[in-house]
C-alpha positions in Angstrom: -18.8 174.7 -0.8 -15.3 175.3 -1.8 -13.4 173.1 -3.9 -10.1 173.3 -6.0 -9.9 171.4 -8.9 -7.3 170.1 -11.5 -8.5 171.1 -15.3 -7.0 169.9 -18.2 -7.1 171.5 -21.9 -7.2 169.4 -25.3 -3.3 170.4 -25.5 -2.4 169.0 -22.5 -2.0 171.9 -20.2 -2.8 171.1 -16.6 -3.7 174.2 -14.3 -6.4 174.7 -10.9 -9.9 176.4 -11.2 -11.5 177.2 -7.9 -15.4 176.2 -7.7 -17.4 178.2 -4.6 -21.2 176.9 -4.2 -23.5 179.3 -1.7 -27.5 178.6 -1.2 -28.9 181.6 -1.3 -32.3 182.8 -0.6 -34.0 184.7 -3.5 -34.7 187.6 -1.5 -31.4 187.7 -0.6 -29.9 188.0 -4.7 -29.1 192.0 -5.0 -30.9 192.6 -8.4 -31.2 195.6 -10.6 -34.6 196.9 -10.3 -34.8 199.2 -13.7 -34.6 197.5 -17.1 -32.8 200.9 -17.9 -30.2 200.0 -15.3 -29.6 196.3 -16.5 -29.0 197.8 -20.3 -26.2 200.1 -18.5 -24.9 197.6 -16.7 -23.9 196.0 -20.0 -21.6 198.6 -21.7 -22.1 197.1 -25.3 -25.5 196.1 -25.2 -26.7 196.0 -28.9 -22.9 196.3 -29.8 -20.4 193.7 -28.8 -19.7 190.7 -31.0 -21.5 188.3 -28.6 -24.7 190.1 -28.3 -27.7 188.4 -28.9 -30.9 187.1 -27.6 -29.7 185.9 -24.3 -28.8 189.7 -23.5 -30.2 192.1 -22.4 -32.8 193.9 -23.3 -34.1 190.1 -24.6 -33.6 188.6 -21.0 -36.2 188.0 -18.8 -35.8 190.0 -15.4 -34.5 187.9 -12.2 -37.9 189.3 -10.6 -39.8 187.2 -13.1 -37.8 184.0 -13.5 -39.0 180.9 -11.8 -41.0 182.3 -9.8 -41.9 179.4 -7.7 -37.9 178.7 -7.1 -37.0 180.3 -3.8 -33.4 179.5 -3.5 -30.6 180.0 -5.9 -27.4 177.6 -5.6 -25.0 180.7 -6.5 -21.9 179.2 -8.5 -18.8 180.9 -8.8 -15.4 180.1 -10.9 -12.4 181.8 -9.8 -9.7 181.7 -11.5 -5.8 182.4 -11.6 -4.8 184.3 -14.6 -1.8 183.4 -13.9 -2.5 180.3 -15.8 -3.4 182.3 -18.6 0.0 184.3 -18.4 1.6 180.6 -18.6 -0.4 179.1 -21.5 -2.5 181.7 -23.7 1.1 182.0 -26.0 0.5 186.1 -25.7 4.4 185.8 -26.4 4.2 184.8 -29.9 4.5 188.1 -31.4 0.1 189.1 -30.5 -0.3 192.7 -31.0 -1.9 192.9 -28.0 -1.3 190.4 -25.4 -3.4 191.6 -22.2 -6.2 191.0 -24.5 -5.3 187.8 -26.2 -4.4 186.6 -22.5 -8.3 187.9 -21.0 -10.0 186.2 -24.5 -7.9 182.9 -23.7 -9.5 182.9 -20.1 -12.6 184.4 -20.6 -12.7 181.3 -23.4 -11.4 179.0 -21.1 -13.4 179.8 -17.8 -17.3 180.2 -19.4 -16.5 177.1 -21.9 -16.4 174.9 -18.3 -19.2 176.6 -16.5 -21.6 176.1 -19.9 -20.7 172.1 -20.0 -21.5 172.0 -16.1 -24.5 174.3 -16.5 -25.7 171.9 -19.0 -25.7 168.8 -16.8 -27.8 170.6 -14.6 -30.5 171.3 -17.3 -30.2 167.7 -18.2 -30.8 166.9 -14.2 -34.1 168.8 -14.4 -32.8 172.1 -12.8 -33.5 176.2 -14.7 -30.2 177.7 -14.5 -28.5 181.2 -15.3 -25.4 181.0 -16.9 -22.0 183.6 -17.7 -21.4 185.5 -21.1 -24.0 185.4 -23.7 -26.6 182.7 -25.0 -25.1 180.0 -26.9 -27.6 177.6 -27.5 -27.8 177.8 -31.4 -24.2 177.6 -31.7 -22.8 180.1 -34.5 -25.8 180.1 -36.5 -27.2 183.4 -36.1 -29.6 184.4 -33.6 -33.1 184.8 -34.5 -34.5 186.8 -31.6 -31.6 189.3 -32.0 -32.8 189.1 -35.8 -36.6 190.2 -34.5 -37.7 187.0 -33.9 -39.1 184.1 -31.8 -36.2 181.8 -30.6 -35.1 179.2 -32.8 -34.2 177.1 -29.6 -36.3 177.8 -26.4 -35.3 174.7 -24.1 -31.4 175.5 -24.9 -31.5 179.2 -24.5 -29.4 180.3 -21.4 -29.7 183.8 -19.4 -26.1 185.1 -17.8 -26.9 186.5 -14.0 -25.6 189.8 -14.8 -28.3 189.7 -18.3 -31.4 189.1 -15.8 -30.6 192.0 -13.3 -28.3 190.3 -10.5 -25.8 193.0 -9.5 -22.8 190.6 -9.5 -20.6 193.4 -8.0 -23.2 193.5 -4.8 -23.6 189.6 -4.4 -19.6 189.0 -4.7 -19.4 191.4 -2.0 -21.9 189.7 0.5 -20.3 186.6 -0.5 -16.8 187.1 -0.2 -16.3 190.6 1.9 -14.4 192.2 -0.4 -15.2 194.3 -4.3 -15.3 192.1 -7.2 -12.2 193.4 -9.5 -12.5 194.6 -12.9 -10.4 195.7 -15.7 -8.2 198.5 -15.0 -7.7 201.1 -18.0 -7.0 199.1 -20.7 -6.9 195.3 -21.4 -2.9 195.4 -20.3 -4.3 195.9 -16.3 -6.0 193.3 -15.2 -7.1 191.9 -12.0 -5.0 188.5 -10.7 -8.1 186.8 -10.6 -10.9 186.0 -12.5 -14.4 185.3 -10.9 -17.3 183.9 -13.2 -20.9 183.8 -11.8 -23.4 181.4 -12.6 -26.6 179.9 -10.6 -29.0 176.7 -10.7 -32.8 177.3 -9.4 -33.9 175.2 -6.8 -38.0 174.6 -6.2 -37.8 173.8 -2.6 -40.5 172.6 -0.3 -41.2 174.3 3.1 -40.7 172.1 5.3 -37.5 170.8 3.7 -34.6 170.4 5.9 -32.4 173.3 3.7 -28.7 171.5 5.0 -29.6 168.3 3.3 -30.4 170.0 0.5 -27.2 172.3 0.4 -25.3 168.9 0.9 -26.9 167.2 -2.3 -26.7 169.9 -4.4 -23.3 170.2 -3.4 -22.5 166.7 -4.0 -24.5 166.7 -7.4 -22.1 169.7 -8.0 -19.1 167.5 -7.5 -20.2 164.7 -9.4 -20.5 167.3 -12.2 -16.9 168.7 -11.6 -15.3 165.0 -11.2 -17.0 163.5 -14.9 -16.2 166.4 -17.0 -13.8 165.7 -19.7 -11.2 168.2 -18.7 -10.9 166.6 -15.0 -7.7 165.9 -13.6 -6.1 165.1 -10.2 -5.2 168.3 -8.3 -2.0 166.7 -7.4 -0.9 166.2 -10.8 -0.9 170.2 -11.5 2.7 171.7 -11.5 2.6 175.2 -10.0 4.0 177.7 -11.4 6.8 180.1 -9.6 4.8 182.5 -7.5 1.5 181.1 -7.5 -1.0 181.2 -4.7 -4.4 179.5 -4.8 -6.1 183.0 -3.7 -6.2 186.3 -3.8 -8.0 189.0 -2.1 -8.6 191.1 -4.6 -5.0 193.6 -4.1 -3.0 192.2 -6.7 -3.1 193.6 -10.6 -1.6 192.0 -13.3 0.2 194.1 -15.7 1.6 192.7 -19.1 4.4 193.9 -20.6 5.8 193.3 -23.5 8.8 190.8 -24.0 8.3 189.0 -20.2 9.0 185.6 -20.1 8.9 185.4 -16.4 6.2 184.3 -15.1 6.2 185.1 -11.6 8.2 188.7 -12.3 5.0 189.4 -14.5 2.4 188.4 -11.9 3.6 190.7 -8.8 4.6 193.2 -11.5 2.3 196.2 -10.2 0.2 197.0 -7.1 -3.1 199.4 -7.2 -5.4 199.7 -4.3 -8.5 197.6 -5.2 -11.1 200.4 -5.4 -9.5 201.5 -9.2 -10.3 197.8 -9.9 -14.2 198.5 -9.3 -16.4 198.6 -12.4 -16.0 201.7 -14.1 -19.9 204.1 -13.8 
């Protein structure tokens, strides 16, 4: 599945988010095998401001997770930063406006997959979802606090928090590295690629294309009712803007530029120094 769609905010701001479905066989999801190895995957585990009991080292492994589920419908959100550039407002005087641009995004980009992820909960499917648990809201989190979980059926695992290597699964899926940060917060890559997946308990003898095809419609349905739907035609580009990119382009963001378009193709790097940093 590949499928562009319009997305607008609660201000108003219309921009594109492209949605990429695969069906993948479990044996086929690169995975982590060492619980050391998922806790170094996550740079801040114990530390960042979002930690808590969906991370790791509270997530179940991908080994052990619905076990009976063969197939994963792998979901993945790319997205232009370039619309970030546009409408984050890193111009009104932010003292650091790569980062207020990535929080705007990042914001932006797991807010829609977590409102989509929950339909398919609500349809009866076990999903994994992007960015940490949020199923208790702000409150704080009780497992993080050394307890049991204060809200089981809403608590949400992110791919990378189970053990999927996300940098090896964007690669079989797409042929090319999956880009990270570069440096500091100011480098960035021009797109953004979230990754999320929805179990699927399949029989054997099931005819797997008709099922790719209804998830895949169930997927649109999903896309078409949310609240920040609209038409793809009604999305004014911006100058410079291209649906895709390959992974070649870096955004750099300097202060005091109000062009758009001059900031986008600002800087080229090769896309290996956009791999995740060992």
């Amino acid at each position: 599945m590949h499928k562009v769609v319009g997305y607008q905010t609660g201000s108003g701001n219309k921009m594109l988010m492209t949605i990429h479905g695969h069906l993948v066989h479990r044996s086929d999801i690169p995975v982590v095998p060492d619980r050391q190895d998922v806790l170094s995957h996550c740079k801040h585990s114990g530390g960042c401001k979002g930690w808590n009991g969906g991370c790791p080292p509270y997530a179940t492994h991908f080994d052990k997770m619905c076990r009976t589920s063969e197939w994963l419908y792998v979901i993945t959100l790319s997205f232009n930063m370039m619309w970030a550039i546009k409408y984050s407002g890193w111009w009104k005087g932010v003292s650091a406006p790569g980062l207020y641009i990535l929080c705007y995004a990042d914001r932006l980009t797991v807010n829609y997959l977590h409102r989509m992820l929950n339909n398919f909960k609500a349809n009866g499917h076990h999903v994994l979802g992007a960015g940490s648990c949020r199923g208790c809201g702000n409150r704080a989190c009780a497992v993080a606090d050394g307890k049991g979980c204060a809200n089981p059926k809403k608590r949400m695992f992110s791919m990378e928090a189970v053990g999927v290597d996300c940098d090896a699964l964007h690669q079989n899926l797409f042929g090319e590295p999956l880009p990270w940060w570069y440096r500091t917060p100011e480098h960035m890559p021009a797109m953004m690629h979230r990754y999320a997946g929805v179990f699927l308990q399949l029989s054997p003898t099931v005819d797997i294309g008709f099922v790719h095809r209804e998830i895949k419609n169930e997927l649109s349905v999903l896309l078409e009712s949310d609240k920040s739907y609209c038409n793809v035609g009604d999305v004014p580009l911006p100058d410079g803007y291209f649906a895709e990119n390959k992974g070649v382009e870096e955004l750099v963001v300097p202060n005091g530029c109000a062009n758009v378009g001059a900031m986008y193709n600002a800087y080229r790097i090769p896309v290996e120094l956009m791999q995740r940093r060992k």
